[in-house]
N, C-alpha and C positions, 0 to 999 in steps of 0.2 A: 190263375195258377192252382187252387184251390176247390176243389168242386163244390156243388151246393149242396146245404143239408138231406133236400130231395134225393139227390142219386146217390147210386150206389157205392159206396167207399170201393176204394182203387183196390188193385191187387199188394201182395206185399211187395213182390219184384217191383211195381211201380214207388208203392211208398219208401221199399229203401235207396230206390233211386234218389227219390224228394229226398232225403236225410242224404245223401250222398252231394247233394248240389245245394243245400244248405251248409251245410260242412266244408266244401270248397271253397264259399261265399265267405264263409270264419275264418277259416286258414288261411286265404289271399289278404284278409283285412288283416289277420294277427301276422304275418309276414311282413308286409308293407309298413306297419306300425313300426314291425321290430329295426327294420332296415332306419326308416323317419331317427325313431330313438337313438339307434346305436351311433348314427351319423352325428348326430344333435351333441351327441353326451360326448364325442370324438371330439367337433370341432369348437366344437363351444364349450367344454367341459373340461377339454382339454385333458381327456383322459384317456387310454391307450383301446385298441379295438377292446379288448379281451373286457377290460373294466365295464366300457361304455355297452357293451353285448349283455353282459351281467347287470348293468343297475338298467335298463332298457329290458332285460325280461323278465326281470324282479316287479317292476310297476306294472308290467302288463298284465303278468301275474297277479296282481293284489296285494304283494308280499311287503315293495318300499324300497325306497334304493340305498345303496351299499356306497360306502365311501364318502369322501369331500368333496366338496365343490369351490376350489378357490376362487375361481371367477365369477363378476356379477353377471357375466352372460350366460356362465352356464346354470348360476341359480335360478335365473329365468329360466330359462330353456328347460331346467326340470321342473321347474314349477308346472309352466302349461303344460307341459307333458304326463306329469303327474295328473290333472285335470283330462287330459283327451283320454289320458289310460285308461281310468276310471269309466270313461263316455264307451270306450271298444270293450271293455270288461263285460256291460251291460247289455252292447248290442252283439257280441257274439255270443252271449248267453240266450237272446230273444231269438237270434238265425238258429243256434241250437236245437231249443225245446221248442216253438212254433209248428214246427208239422206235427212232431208229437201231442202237441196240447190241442193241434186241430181233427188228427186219429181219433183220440180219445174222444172228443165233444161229437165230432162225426158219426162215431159208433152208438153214442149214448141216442142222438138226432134218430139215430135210422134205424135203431132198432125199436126206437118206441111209434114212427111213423110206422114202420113192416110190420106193427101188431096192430094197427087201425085208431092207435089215440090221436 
């Protein structure tokens, strides 16, 4: 996916394409996440779409969730969730910055190779 330090870094049309298909790859996961939670925090939380949307993109977000949890299924259920949130917080930060942190290190690579060190 990735070219090697050797060649020549892509064009920019091609790198924001990468940033454009890394970003999909975020958004499908942050999506699917949110639907998983909202479902979760609905049927086992026992709390209405609108809540369950809310404390599901509060933890997705970082932020915590909002409200009561009467039931012990759904104190589970945000527990792990709480946990996975955390795990998609991290990896769509990495699908994120990755092509960029690989631009950067690419550029640094090839320009000091195209001077002859």
């Amino acid at each position: 996916m990735y070219e090697h330090r050797r060649q020549r870094p892509i064009s920019r049309r091609r790198f924001v394409g990468r940033l454009l298909h890394s970003a999909a790859y975020a958004g499908g996961l942050v999506a699917g996440s949110l639907v998983i939670g909202t479902a979760g925090y609905h049927w086992l939380g026992g709390q209405g779409w609108i809540d369950s949307l809310l404390n599901a993109a509060m933890l997705l977000g970082g932020m915590g969730p909002v409200g009561d949890l009467p039931s012990t299924a759904g104190k589970l259920f945000a527990a792990g969730f709480a946990l996975y949130a955390g795990m998609v917080f991290l990896i769509v930060a990495g699908l994120l910055l990755t092509p960029l942190f690989h631009r950067v290190l690419h550029l640094f690579h090839w320009e000091a190779d195209a001077k002859g060190d």
